[in-house]
N, CA, C and O of each residue as an XYZ file, in Angstrom:
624
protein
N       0.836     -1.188      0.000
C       0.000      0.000      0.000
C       0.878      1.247      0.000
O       1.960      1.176      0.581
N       0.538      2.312     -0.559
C       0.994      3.678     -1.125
C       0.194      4.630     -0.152
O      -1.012      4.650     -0.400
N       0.658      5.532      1.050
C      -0.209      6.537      1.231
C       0.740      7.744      1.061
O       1.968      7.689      1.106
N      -0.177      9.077      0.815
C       0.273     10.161     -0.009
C      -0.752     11.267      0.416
O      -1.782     11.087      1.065
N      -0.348     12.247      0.006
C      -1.076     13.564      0.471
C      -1.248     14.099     -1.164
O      -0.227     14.232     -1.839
N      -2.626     14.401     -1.767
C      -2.641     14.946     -3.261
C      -2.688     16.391     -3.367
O      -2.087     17.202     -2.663
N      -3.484     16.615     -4.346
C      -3.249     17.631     -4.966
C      -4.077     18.734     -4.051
O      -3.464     19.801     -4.090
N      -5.096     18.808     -3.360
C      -5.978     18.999     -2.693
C      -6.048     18.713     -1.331
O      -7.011     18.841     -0.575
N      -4.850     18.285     -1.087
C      -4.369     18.307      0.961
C      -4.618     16.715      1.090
O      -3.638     16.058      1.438
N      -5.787     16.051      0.854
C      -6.291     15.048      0.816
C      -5.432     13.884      1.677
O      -4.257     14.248      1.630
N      -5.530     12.725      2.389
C      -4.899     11.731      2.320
C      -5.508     10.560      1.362
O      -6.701     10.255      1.360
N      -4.324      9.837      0.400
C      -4.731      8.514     -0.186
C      -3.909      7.940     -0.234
O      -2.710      8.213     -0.292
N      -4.462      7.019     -0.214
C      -4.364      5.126      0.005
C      -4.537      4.480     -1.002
O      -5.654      3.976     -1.118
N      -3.624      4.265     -1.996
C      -3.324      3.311     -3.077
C      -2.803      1.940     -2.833
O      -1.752      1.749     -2.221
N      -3.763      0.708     -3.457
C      -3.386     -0.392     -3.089
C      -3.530     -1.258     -4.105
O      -4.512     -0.963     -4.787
N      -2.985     -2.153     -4.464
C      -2.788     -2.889     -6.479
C      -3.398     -4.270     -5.461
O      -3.346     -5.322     -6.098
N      -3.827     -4.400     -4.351
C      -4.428     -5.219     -4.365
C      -6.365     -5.740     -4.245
O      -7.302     -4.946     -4.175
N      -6.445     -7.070     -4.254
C      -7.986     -6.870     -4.603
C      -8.858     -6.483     -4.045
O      -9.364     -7.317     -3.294
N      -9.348     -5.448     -4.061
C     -10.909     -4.326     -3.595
C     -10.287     -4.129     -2.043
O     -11.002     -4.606     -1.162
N      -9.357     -3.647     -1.715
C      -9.013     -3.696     -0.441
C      -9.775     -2.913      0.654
O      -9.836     -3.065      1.874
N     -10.432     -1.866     -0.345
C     -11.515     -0.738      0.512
C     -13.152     -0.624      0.257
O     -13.964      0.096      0.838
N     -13.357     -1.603     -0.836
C     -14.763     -1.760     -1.067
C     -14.861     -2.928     -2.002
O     -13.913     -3.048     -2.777
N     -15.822     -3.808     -2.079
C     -16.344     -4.663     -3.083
C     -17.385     -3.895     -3.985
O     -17.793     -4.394     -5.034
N     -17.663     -3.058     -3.679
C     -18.631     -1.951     -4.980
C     -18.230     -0.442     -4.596
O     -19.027      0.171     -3.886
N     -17.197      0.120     -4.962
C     -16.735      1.186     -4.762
C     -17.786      1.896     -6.063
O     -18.312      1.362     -7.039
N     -17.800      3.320     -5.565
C     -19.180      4.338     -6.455
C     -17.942      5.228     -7.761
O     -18.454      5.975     -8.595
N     -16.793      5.070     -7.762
C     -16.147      5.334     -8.450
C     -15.157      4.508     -9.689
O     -14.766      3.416     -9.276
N     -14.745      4.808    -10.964
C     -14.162      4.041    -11.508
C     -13.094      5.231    -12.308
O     -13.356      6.351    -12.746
N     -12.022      4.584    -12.284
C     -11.136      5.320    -13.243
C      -9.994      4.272    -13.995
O      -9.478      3.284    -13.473
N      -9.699      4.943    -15.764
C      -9.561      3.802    -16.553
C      -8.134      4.222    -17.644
O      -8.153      4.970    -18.621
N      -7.045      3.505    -17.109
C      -5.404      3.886    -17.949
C      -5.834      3.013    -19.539
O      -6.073      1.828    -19.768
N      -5.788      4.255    -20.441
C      -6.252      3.295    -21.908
C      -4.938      3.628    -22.564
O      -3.973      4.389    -22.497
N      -5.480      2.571    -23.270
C      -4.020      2.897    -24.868
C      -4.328      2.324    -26.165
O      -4.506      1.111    -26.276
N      -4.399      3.075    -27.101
C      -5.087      2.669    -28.084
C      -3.588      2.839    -29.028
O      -2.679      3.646    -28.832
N      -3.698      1.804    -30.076
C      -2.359      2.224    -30.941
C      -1.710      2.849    -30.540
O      -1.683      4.052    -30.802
N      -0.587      1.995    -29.389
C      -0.022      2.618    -28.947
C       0.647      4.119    -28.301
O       1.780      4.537    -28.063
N      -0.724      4.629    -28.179
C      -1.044      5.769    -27.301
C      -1.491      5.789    -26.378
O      -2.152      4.776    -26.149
N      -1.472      6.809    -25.300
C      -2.160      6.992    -24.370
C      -3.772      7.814    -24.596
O      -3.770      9.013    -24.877
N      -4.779      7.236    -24.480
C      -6.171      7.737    -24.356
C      -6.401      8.363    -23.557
O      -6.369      7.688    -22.528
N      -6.721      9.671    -23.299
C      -7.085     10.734    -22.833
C      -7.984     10.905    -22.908
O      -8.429     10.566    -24.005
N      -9.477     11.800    -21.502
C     -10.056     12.816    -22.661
C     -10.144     14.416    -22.135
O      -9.653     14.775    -21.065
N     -10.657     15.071    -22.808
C     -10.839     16.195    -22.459
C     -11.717     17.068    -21.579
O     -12.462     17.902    -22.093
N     -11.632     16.857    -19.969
C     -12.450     17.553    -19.667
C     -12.946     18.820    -19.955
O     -12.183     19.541    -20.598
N     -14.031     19.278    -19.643
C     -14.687     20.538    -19.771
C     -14.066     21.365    -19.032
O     -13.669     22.408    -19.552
N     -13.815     21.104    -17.590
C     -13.823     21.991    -16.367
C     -12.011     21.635    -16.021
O     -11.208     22.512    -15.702
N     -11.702     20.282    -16.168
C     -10.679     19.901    -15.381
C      -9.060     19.920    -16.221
O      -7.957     20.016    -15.683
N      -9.450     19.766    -18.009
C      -8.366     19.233    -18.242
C      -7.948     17.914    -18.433
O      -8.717     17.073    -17.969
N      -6.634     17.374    -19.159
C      -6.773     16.361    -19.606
C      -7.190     15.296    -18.545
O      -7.440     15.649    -17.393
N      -7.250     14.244    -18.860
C      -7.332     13.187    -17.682
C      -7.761     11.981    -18.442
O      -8.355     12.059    -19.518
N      -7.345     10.515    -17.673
C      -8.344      9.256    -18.352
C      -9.527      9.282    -17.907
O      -9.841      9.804    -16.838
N     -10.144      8.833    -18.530
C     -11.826      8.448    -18.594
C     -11.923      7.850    -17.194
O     -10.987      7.446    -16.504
N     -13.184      7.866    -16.907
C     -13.476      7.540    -15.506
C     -15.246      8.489    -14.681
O     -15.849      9.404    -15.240
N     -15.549      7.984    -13.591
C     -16.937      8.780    -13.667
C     -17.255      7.711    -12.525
O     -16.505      6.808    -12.156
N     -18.432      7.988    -12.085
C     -19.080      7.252    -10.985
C     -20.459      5.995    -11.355
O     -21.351      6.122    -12.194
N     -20.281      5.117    -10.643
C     -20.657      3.952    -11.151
C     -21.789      3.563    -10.441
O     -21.848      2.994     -9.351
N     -23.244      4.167    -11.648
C     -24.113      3.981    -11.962
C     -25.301      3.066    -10.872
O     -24.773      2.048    -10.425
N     -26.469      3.231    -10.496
C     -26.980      2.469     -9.478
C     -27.593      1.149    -10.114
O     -28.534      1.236    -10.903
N     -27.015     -0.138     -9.739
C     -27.536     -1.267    -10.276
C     -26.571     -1.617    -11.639
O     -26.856     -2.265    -12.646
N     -25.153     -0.830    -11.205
C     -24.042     -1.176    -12.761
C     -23.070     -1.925    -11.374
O     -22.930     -1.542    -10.212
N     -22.575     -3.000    -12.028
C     -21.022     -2.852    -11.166
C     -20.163     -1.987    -12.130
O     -20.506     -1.402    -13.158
N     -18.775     -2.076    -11.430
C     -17.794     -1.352    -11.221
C     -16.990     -1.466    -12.952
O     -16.871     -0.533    -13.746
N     -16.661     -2.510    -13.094
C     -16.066     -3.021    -14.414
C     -17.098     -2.252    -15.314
O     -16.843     -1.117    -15.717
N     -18.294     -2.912    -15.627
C     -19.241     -2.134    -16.432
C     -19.391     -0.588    -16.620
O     -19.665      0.007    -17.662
N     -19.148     -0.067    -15.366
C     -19.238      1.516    -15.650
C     -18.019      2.123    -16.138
O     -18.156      3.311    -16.430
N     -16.944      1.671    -16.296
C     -15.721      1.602    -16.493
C     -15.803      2.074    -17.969
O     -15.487      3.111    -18.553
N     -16.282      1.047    -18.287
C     -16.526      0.516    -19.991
C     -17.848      1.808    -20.546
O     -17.686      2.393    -21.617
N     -18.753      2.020    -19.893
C     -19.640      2.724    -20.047
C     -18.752      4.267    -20.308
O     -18.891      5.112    -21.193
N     -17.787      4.204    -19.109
C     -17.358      5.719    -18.958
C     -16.470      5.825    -20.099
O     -16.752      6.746    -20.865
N     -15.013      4.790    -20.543
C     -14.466      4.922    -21.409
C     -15.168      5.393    -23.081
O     -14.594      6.028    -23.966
N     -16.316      4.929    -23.085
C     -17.510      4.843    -24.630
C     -17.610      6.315    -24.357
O     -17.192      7.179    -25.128
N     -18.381      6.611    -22.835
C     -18.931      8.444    -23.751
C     -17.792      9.105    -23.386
O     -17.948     10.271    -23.747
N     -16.738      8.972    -22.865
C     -15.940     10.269    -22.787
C     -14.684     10.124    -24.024
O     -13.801     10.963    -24.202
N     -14.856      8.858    -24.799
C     -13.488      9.166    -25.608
C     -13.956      8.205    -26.674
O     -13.115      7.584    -27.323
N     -15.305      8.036    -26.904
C     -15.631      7.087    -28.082
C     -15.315      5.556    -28.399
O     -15.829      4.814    -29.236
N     -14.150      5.283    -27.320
C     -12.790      4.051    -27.232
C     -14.233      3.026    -26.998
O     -15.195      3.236    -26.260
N     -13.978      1.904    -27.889
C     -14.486      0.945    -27.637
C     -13.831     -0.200    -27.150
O     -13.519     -0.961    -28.066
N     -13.506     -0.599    -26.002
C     -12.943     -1.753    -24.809
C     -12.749     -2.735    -25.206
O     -13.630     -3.560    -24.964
N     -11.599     -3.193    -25.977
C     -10.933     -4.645    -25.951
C     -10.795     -5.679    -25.134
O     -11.106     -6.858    -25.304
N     -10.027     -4.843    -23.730
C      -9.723     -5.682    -22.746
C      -9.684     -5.210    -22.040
O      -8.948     -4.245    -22.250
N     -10.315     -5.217    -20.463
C      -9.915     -4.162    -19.336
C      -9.542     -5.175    -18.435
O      -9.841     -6.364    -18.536
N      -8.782     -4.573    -17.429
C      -8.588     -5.360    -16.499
C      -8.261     -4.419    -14.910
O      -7.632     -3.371    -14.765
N      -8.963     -5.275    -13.885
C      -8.782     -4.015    -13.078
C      -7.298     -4.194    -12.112
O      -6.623     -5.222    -12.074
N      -7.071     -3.195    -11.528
C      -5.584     -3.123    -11.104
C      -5.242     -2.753     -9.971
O      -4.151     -3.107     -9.526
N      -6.048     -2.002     -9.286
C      -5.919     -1.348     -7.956
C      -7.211     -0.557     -7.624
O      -8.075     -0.211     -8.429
N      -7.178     -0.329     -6.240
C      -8.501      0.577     -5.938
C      -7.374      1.620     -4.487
O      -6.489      1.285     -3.699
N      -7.994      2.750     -4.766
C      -7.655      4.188     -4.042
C      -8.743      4.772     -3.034
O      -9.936      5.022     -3.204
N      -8.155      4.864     -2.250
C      -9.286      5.730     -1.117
C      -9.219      7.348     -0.991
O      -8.570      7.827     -0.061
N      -9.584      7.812     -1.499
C      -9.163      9.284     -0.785
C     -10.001      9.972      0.313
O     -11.107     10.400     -0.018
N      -9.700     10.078      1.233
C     -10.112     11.143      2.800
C     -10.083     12.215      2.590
O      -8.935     12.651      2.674
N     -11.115     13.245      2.229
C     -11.041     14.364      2.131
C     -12.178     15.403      3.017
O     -13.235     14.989      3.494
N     -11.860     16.314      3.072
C     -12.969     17.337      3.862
C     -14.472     16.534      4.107
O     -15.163     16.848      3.137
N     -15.318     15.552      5.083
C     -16.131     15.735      4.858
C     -16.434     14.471      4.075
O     -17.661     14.390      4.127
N     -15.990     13.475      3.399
C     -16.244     12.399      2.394
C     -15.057     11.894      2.196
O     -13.954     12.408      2.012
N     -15.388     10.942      2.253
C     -13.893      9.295      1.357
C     -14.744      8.715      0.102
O     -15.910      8.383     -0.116
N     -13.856      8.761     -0.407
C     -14.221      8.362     -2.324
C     -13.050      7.262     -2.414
O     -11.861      7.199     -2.105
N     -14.100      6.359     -3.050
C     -13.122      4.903     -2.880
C     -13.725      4.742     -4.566
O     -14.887      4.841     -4.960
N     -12.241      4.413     -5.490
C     -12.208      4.477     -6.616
C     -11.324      3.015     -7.628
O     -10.148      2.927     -7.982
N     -12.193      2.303     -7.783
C     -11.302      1.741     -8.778
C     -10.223      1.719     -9.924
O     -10.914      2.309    -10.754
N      -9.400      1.549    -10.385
C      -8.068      1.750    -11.639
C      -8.205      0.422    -12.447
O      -7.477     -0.559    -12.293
N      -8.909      0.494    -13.050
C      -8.722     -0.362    -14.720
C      -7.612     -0.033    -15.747
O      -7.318      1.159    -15.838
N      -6.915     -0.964    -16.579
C      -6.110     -0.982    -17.828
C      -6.991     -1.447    -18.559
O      -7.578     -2.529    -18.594
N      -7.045     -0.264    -19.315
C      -7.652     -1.074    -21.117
C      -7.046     -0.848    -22.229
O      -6.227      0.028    -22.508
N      -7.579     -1.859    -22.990
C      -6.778     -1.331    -24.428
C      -7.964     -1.536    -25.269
O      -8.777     -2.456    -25.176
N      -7.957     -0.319    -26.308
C      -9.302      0.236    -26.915
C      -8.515     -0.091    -27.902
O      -7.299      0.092    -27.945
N      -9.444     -0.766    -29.020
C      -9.372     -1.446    -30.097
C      -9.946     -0.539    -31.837
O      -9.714     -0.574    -33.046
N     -10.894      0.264    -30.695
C     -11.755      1.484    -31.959
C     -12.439      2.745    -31.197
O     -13.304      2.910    -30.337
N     -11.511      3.600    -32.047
C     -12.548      4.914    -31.607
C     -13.615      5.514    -32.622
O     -13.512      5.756    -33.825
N     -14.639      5.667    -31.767
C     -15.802      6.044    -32.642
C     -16.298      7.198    -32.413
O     -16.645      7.415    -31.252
N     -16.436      8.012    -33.183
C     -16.647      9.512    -33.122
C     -18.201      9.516    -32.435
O     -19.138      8.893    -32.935
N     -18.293     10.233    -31.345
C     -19.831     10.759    -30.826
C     -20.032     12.042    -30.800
O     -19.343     13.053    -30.939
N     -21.943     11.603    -30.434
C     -22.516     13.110    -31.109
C     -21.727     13.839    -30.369
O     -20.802     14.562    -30.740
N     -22.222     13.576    -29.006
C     -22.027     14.434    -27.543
C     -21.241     13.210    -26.510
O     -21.571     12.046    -26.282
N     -19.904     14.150    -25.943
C     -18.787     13.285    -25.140
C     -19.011     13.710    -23.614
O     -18.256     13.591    -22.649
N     -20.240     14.220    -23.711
C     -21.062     14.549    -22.096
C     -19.958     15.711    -21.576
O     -19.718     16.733    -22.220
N     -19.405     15.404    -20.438
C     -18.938     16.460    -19.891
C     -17.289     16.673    -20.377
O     -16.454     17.185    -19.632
N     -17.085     16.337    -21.324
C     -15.903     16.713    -22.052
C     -15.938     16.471    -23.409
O     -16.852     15.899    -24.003
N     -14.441     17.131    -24.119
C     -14.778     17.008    -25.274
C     -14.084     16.440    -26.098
O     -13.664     16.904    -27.158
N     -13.878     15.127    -25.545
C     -13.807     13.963    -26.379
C     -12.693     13.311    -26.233
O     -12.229     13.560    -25.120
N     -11.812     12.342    -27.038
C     -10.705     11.898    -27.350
C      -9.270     12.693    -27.034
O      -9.421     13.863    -27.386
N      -8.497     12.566    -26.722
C      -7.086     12.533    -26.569
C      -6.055     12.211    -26.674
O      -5.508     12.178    -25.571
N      -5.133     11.795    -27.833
C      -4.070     10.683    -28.049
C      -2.818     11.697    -27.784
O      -2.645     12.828    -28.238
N      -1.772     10.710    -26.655
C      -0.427     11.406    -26.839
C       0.566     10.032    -26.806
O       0.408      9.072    -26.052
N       1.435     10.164    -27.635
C       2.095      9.303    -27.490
C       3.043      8.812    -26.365
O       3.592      7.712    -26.315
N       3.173     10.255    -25.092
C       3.999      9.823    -24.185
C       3.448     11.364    -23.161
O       3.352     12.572    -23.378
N       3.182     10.385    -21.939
C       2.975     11.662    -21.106
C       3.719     12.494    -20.329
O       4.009     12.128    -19.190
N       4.118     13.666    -20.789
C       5.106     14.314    -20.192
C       5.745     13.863    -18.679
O       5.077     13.478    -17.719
N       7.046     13.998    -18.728
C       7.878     14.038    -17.572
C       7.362     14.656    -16.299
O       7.484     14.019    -15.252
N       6.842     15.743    -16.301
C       6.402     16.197    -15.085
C       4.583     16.619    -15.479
O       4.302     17.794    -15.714
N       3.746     15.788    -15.499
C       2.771     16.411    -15.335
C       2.029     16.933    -14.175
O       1.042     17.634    -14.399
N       2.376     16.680    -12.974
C       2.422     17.798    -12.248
C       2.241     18.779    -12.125
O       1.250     19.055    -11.449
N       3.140     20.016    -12.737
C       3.320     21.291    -13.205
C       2.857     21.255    -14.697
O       3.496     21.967    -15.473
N       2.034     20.664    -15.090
C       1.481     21.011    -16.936
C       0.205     21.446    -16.414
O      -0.408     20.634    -15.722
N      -0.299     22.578    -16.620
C      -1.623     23.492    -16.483
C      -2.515     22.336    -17.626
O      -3.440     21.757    -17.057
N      -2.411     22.131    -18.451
C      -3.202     20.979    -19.213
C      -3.986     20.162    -18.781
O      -5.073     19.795    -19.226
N      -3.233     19.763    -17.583
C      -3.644     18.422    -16.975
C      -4.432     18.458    -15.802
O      -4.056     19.122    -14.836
N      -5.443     17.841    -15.786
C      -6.640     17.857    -14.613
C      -5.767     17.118    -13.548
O      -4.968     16.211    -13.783
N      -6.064     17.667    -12.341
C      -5.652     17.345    -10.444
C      -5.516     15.932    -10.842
O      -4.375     15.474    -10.784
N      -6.707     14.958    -11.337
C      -7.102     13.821    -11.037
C      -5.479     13.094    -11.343
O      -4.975     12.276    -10.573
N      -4.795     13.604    -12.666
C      -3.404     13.241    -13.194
C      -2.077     13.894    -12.326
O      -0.895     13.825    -12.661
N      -2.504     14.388    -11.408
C      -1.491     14.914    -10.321
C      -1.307     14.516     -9.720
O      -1.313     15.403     -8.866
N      -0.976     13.371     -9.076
C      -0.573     13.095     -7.424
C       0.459     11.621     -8.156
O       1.038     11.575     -9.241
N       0.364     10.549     -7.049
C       0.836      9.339     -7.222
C       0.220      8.720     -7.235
O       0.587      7.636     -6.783
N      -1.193      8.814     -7.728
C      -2.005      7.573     -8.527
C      -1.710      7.308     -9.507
O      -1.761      6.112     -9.798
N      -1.309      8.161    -10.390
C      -1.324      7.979    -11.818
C       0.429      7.567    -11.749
O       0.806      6.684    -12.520
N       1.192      8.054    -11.059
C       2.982      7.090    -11.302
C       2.690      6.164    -10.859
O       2.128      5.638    -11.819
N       2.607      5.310     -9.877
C       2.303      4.204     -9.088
C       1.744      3.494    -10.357
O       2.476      2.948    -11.182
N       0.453      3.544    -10.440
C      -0.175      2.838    -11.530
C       0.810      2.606    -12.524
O       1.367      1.510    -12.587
N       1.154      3.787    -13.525
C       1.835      3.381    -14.702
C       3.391      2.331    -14.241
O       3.886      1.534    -15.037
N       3.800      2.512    -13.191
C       4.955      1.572    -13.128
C       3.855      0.015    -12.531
O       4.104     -1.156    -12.820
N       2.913      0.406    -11.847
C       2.579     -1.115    -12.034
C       2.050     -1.797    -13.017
O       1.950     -3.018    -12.903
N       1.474     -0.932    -14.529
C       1.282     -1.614    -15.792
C       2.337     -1.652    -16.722
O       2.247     -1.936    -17.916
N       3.331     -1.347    -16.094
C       4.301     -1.032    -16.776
C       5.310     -2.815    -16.711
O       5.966     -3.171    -17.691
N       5.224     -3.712    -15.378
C       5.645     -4.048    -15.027
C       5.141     -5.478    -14.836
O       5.807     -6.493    -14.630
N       3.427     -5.293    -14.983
C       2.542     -5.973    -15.584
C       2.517     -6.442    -16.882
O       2.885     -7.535    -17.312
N       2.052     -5.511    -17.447
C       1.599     -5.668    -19.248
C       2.807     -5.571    -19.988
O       2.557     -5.332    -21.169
N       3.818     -5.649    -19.785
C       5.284     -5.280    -20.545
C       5.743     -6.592    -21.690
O       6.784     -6.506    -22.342
């Protein structure tokens, strides 16, 4: 287990093992790569970030995953697999969030990408995103390093 202070004072609790903080956590968030890119999408409000969103009443967790990857980046889900789940303690509420790997096989252009605007391909995500104004909080802390060295180390 990983604990850390984010972007937002917060304490979290990153753990690559199985559902360590919930068996139906209300959150999902999803590391894609499509032809060998990284899948992004574009928030409205936040900036880049992977797909991800809160999971649906009467969906599990995997499913909304897949749901969230379709409207926010068109990516249609090859293979997901889940990888870790995160707690964050913040002001008032703990948000317990799942981390899926997928690899999107087809992107399909939509009408409307709901609360962002749409697709994102980079071939490599900057060195410090951290400090990139681009990039939504959610891609700030040590969820997103942690993760990539554990799919890194995984899926290789």
């Amino acid at each position: 287990m990983h604990t850390f202070i984010d972007h937002y004072n917060n304490e979290v609790i990153l753990s690559f093992q199985d559902h360590p903080f919930s068996k139906n956590p209300k959150h999902v968030w999803v590391i894609c790569r499509y032809e060998d890119k990284w899948l992004l999408t574009s928030h409205s409000r936040r900036g880049l970030e992977f797909p991800g969103g809160k999971v649906e009443h009467g969906e599990e967790a995997k499913d909304a995953a897949i749901r969230e990857v379709k409207e926010e980046t068109g990516g249609n889900v090859h293979s997901i697999t889940y990888i870790g789940q995160y707690k964050v303690s913040g002001k008032g509420k703990t948000i317990i969030k799942n981390i899926y790997y997928a690899i999107i096989d087809q992107l399909v252009k939509q009408e409307d990408y709901l609360e962002t605007n749409g697709p994102v391909l980079l071939s490599a995500l900057p060195a410090n995103v951290t400090n990139d104004p681009r990039f939504s909080f959610i891609m700030k802390d040590e969820v997103l390093t942690y993760s990539l060295e554990y799919i890194r180390k995984s899926f290789a």
